[in-house]
ROFIDO-180177 format. One record per residue: x negated, y, z negated of N, C-alpha, C, CB in turn. Coordinates in steps of 0.1 Angstrom, whole numbers, plus 5000, padded with zeros to 4 digits. Glycine has a CB too. Example, Ala and Ser with C-alpha at 12.3 -4.5 7.8 and 13.67 -1.06 7.14 Angstrom:
! ROFIDO-180177
486849434922487749554922486849674922488749554910/487249784929486349894929487150004921485949944943/
***
This chain:
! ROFIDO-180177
375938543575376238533589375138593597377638593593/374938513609373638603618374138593630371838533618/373838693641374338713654374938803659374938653656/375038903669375739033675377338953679374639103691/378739023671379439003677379239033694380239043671/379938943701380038913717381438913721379438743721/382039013725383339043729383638873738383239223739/382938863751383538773759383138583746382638793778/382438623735382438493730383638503718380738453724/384638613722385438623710386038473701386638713714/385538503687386038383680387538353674385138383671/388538283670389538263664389438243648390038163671/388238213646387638223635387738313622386638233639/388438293611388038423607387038433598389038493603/385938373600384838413591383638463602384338293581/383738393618382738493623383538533633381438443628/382938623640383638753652383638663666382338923654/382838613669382038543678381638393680381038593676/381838343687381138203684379838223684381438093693/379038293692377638263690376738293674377038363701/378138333664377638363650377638253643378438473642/376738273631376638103622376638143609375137983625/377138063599377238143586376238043579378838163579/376238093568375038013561375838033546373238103562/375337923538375637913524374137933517376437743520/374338003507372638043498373237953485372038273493/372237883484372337813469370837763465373337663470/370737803454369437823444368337893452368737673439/368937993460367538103470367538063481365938103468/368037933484367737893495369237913506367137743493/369037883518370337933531370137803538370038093544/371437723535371637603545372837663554372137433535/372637613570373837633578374837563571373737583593/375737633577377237573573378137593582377837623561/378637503593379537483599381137513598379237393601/381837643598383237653592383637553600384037783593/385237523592385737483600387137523608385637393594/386937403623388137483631389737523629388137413640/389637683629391237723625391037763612392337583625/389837753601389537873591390237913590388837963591/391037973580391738113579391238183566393338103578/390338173562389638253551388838393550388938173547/389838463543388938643540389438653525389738823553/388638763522389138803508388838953508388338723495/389439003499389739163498389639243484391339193503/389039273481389039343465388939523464387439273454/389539563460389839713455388939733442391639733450/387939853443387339883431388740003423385639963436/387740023409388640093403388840233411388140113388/387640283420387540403422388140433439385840453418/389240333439389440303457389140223470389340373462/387640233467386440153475387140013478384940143464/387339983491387739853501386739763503388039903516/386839633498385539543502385939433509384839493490/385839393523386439273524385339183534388139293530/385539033530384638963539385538863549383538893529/384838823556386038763569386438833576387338713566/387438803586387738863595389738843598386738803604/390438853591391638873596392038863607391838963594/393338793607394538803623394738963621396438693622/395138993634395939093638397039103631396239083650/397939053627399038993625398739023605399038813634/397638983603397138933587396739133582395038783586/396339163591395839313594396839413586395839343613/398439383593399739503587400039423576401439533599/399739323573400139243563399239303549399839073567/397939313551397139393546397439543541396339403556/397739613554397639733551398739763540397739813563/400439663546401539693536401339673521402639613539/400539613519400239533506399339663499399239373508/398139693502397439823500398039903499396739853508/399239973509400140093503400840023489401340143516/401539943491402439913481401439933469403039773483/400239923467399539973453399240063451398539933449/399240173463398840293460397640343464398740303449/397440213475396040273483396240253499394540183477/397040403503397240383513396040383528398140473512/396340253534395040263545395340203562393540163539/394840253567395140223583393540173591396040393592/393440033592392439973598392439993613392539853595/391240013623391340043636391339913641390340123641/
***
């Protein structure tokens, strides 16, 4: 992804923040644009062994407590701002 989130360009998106952001796919070294598409709902979330939170995308508000409940329920309790 390239671009400063933009509060007033806020996106519904959840892979960029912003509309004025663009994502890109890398295949064999190279970065072709890639247009998501409208209404996306795609993030992913992985837990290392040692606790460590990795997630790409951008979550609903809503997807956010859905998140966090899930995380406690394993034992890794966390509260996102």
């Amino acid at each position: 992804m390239d671009g400063r989130y933009v509060k007033e360009l806020h996106s519904n998106n959840n892979l960029v923040g912003s509309s004025n952001q663009k994502t890109y796919r890398i295949k064999n070294g190279k970065a072709k644009l890639s247009t998501p598409q409208k209404g996306s709902k795609k993030w992913s979330l992985s837990v290392t062994h040692d606790g460590t939170i990795y997630m790409a995308g951008i979550p609903k508000e809503k997807e956010i407590e859905m998140i966090e409940n899930h995380l406690s329920d394993a034992g890794f309790p966390k509260k996102f701002k």
